[in-house]
C-alpha positions as CSV (number, residue, x, y, z in Angstrom):
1,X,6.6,-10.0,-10.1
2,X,3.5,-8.1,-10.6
3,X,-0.5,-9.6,-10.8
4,X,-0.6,-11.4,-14.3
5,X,-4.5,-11.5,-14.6
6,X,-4.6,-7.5,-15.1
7,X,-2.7,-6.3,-18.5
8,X,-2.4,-3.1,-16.6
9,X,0.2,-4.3,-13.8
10,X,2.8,-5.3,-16.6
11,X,3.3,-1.3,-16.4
12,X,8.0,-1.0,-16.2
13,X,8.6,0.5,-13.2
14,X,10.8,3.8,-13.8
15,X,13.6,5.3,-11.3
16,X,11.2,7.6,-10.7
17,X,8.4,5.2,-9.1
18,X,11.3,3.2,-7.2
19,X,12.0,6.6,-5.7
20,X,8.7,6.8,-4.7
21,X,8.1,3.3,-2.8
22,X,12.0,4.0,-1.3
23,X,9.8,7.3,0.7
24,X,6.8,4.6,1.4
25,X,9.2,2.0,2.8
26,X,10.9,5.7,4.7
27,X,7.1,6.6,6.3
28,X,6.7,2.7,7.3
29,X,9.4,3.2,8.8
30,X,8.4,5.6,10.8
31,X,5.1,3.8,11.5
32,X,6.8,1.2,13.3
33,X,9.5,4.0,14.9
34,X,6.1,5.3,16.4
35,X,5.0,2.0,17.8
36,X,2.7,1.5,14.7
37,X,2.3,-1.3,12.3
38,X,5.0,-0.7,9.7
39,X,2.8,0.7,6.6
40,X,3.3,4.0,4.4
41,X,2.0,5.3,1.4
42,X,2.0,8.5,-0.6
43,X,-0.5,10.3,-3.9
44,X,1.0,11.5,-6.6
45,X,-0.8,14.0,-8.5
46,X,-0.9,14.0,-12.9
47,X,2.5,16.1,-12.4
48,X,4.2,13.7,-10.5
49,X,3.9,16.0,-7.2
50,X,3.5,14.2,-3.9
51,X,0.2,15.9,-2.7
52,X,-0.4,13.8,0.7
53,X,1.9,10.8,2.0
54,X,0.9,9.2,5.6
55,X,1.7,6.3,7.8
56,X,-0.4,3.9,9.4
57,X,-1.9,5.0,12.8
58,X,-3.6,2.2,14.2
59,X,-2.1,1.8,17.7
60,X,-4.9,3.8,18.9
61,X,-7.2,1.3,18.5
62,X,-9.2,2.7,15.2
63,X,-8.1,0.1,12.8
64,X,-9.3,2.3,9.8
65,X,-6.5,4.6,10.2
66,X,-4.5,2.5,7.5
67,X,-2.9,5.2,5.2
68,X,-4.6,3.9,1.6
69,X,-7.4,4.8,3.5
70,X,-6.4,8.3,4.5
71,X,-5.6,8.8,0.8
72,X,-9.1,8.2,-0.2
73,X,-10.9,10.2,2.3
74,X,-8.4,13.1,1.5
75,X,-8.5,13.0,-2.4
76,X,-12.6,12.7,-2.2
77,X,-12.2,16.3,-0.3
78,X,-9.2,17.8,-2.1
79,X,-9.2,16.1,-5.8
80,X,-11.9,17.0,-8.2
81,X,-13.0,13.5,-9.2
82,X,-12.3,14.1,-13.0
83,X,-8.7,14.3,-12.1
84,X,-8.7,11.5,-9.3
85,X,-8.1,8.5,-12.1
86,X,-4.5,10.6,-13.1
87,X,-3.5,10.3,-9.5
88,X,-1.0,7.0,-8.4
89,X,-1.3,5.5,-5.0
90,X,2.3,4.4,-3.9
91,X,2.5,2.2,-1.0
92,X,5.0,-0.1,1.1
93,X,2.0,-3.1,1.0
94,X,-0.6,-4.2,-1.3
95,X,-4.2,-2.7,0.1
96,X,-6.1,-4.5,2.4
97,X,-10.1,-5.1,1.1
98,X,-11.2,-1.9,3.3
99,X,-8.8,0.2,1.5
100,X,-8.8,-1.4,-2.2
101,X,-12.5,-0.4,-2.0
102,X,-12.1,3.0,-0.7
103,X,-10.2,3.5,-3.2
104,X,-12.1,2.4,-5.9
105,X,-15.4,4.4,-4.3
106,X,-13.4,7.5,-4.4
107,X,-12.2,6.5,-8.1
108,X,-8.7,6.8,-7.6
109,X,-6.0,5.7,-10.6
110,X,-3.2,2.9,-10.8
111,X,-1.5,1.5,-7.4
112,X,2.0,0.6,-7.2
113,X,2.9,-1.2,-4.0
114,X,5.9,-2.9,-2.5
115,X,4.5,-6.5,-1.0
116,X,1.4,-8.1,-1.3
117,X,-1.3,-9.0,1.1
118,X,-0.3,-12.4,0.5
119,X,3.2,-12.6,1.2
120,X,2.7,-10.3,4.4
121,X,0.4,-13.2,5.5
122,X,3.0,-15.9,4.6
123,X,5.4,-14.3,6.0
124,X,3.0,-14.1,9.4
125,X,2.3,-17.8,9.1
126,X,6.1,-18.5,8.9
127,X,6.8,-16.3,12.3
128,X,4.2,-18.7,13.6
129,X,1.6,-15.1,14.0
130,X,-2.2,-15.7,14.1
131,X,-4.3,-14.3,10.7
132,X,-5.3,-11.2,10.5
133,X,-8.8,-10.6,11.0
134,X,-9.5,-9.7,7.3
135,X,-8.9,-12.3,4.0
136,X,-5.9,-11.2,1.8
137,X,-7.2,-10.8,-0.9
138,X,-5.8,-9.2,-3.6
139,X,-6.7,-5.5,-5.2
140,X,-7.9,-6.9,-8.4
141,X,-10.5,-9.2,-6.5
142,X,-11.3,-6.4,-4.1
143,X,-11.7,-3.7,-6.9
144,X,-11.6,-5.5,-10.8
145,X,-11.6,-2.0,-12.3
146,X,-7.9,-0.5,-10.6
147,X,-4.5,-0.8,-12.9
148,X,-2.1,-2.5,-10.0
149,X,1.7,-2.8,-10.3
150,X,3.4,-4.9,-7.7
151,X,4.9,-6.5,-5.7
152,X,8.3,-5.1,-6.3
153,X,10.8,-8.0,-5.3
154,X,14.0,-5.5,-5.2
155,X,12.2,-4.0,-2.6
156,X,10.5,-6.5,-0.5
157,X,12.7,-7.8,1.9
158,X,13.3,-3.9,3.5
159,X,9.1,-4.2,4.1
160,X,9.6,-7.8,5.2
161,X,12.0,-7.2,7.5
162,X,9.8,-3.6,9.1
163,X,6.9,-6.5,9.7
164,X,9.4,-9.1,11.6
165,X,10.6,-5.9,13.5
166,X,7.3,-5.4,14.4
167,X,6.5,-8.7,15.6
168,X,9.5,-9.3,17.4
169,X,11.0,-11.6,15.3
170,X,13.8,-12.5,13.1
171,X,13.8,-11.8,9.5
């Protein structure tokens, strides 16, 4: 299922981009094996070369250390901007508003995640979990401009059950 209000997110996924949320879903993975909220995302470059990946690392308190984030500060210093709309932003959920606008600022290209901001907060309702402290909203309403593919059902329940993990409950 993807976002039907932007043409853009009608984009086939390819083997290739399953590949790449499969090593997003991998570093959420180790988010949570670190104590971390389970989140991971990775830039790919024009070529189709990883050039950064990350995990979230907000157990320290610095709830800005979500990886979509990391990815923007790190392509503003490391991507000339001409060639930051050719980069894709893979990642294991949907950005959160903080990191949808980061990376629109920093003029970043398409985003293919995993689960939406929605159905992580559904599924947080359902485990009986308070909100989070920030509206899920999705990218498009966050950032009009961005070309968004997701969420990826084939994929979903391996995020859905990192989150349960996470909160201690079942999946």
């Amino acid at each position: 299922m993807t976002q039907p209000s932007d043409p853009r997110s009608r984009v086939p996924l390819t083997p290739t981009d399953i590949a790449f949320l499969r090593r997003c879903i991998d570093l959420a993975r180790e988010s949570l094996d670190a104590g971390d909220e389970p989140f991971g995302s990775i830039l790919v470059d024009a070529d189709g070369s990883v050039v950064y990946a990350d995990r979230n690392r907000v157990s320290g308190g610095d709830h800005t250390r979500h990886p979509e984030f990391e990815i923007a500060r790190w392509a503003a210093g490391n991507i000339e901007p001409a060639r930051r709309g050719e980069a894709v932003v893979y990642t294991s959920g949907e950005h959160c508003p903080m990191c949808a606008a980061a990376h629109a600022w920093v003029g970043l290209g398409r985003i293919v995640y995993v689960a939406s901001g929605r159905q992580l907060a559904d599924w947080r309702a359902g485990w009986g979990l308070p909100d989070a402290p920030v509206a899920a909203l999705s990218i498009n309403e966050v950032a009009p401009g961005i070309g968004v593919t997701g969420p990826v059902p084939e994929l979903a329940d391996d995020v859905r059950a990192l989150h349960a993990a996470f909160a201690g409950v079942e999946s």
